[in-house]
C-alpha positions in Angstrom: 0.0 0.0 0.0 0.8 3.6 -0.5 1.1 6.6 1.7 -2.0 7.6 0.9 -3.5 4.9 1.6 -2.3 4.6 5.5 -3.5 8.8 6.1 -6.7 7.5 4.8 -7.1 4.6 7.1 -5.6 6.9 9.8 -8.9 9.1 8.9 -10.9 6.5 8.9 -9.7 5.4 12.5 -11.3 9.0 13.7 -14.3 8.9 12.3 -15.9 7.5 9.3 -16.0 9.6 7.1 -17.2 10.4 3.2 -15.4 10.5 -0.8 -16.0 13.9 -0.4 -14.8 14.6 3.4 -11.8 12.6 3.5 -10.7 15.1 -0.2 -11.5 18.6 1.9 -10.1 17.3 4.8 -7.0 16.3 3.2 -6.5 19.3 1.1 -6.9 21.0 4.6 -4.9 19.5 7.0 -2.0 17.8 4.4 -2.0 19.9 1.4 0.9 22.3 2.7 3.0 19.0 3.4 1.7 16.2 0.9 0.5 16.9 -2.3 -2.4 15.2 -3.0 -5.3 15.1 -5.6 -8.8 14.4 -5.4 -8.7 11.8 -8.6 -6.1 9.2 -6.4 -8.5 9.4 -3.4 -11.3 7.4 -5.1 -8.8 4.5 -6.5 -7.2 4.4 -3.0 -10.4 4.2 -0.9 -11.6 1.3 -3.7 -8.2 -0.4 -3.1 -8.6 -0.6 1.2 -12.0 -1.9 0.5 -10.9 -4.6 -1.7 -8.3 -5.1 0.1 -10.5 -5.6 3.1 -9.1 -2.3 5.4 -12.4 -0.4 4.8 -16.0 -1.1 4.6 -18.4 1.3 3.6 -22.1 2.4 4.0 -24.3 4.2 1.1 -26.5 6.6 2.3 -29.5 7.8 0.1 -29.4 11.4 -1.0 -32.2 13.8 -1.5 -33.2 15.2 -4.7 -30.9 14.9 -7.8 -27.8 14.3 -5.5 -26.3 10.9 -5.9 -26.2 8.1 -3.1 -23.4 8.8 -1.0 -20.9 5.8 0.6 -19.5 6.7 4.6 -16.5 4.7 4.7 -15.1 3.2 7.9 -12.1 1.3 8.8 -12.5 -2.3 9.6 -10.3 -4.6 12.1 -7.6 -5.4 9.4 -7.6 -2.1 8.6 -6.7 -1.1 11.7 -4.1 -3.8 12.3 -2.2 -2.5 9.2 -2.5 1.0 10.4 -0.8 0.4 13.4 1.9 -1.9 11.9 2.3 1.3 9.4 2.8 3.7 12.7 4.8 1.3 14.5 7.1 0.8 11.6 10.8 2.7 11.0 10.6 5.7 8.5 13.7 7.2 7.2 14.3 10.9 7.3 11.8 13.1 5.1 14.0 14.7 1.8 12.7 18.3 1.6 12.5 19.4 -1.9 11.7 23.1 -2.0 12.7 24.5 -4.7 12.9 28.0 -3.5 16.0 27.2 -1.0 17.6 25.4 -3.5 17.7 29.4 -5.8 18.7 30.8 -2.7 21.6 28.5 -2.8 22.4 30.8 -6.1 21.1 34.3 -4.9 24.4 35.7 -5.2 23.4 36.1 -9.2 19.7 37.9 -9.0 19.6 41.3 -8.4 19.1 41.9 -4.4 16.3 44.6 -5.0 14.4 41.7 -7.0 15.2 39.0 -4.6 14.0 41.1 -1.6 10.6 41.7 -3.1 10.7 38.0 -3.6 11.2 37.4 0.1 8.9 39.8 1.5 6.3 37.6 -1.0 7.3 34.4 0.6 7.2 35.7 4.1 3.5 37.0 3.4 2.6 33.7 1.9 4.3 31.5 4.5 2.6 34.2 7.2 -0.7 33.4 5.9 -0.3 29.5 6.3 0.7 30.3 9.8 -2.2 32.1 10.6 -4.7 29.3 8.9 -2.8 26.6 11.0 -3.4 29.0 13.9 -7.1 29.3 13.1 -7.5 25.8 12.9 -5.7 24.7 16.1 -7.5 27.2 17.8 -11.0 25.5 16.3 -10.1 22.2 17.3 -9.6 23.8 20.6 -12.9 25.2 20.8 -14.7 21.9 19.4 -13.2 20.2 22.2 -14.3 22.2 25.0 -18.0 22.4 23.3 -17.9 18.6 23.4 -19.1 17.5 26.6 -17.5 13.7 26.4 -15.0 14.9 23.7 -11.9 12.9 23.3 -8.5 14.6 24.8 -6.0 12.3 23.1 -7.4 13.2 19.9 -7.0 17.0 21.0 -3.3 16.1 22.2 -2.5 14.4 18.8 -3.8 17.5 17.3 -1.6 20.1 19.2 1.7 17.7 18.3 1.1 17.5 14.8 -0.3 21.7 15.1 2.9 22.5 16.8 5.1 21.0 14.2 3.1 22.6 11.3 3.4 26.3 13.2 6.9 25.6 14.0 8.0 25.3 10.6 6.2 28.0 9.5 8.1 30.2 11.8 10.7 28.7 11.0 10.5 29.3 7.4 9.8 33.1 8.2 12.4 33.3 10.8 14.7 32.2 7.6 13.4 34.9 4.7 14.0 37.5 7.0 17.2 36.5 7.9 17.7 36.3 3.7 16.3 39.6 3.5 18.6 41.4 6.0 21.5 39.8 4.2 20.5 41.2 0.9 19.0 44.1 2.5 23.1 44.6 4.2 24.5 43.2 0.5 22.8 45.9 -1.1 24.0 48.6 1.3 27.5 47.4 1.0 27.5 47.3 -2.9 25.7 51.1 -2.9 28.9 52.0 -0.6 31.6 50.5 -2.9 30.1 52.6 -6.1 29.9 56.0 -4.2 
């Protein structure tokens, strides 16, 4: 099995869940860390059912809306989940491209470069703030949930407090950038006077 395959049976061990939930959810809570489209979902889902990890339920739509299928995960499912957590994983390779051109920033022009880290930072600041938002929601679902489930809400701030570190951390580093160029700059203005 996949990688995508084990988040969704880690999903799945939550809450069952639709097609359609498991794609928003995904795109909202892994989308900044695991690229992932809404036409491998489908296959995947059909793969842990055939492969006996999921079962699913088809609920009866109103209207014109089609029938819709609640997928849960089943005891084998949750077997090979856990053998999935429980197993070694080697460290993750990072491939963003936009460190690897600040490995060659010493050939842009710095006034160009700084406009394009001030763009990153805003971008990066955004993402900060929506993990913020949503940490802060699950906070606030929890305490509205009389019988809620704290070791869901603990998993939650881990994995929260990794995404919101590294997006300080990736501000933390364009500005560091930025005050080098901003300083390069200075010091090349100096040498022409």
């Amino acid at each position: 099995m996949n990688t995508l395959a084990y988040i969704l049976l880690g999903m799945l061990a939550r809450e069952p869940l639709s097609g359609y939930d498991l794609v928003t959810l995904l795109k909202k809570h892994f989308g900044p860390f695991w690229a992932i489209s809404h036409t491998q979902i489908y296959p995947a889902l059909a793969q842990l059912v055939e492969a006996g990890f999921t079962t699913y339920q088809i609920i009866e739509q109103q209207a014109k809306r089609p029938d819709k299928k609640i997928y849960q995960i089943t005891e084998a499912g949750q077997v090979a989940l856990r053998a999935w957590v429980e197993s070694s994983t080697s460290p993750a390779i990072i491939r963003d491209e936009f460190l690897l051109k600040a490995y060659s920033l010493w050939v842009a022009d710095p006034k160009h470069m700084q406009a394009i880290f001030r763009e990153q930072i805003a971008l990066h600041q955004e993402r900060l703030s929506m993990h913020e938002q949503e940490l802060d929601a699950k906070r606030t679902k929890y305490l509205a949930m009389s019988q809620g489930n704290s070791e869901s809400l603990a998993m939650a701030e881990l994995i929260f407090k990794y995404t919101i570190g590294y997006e300080q951390n990736y501000i933390s580093w364009c500005n560091d950038v930025l005050h080098y160029l901003e300083q390069h700059e200075e010091a090349h203005r100096g040498e022409e006077e």
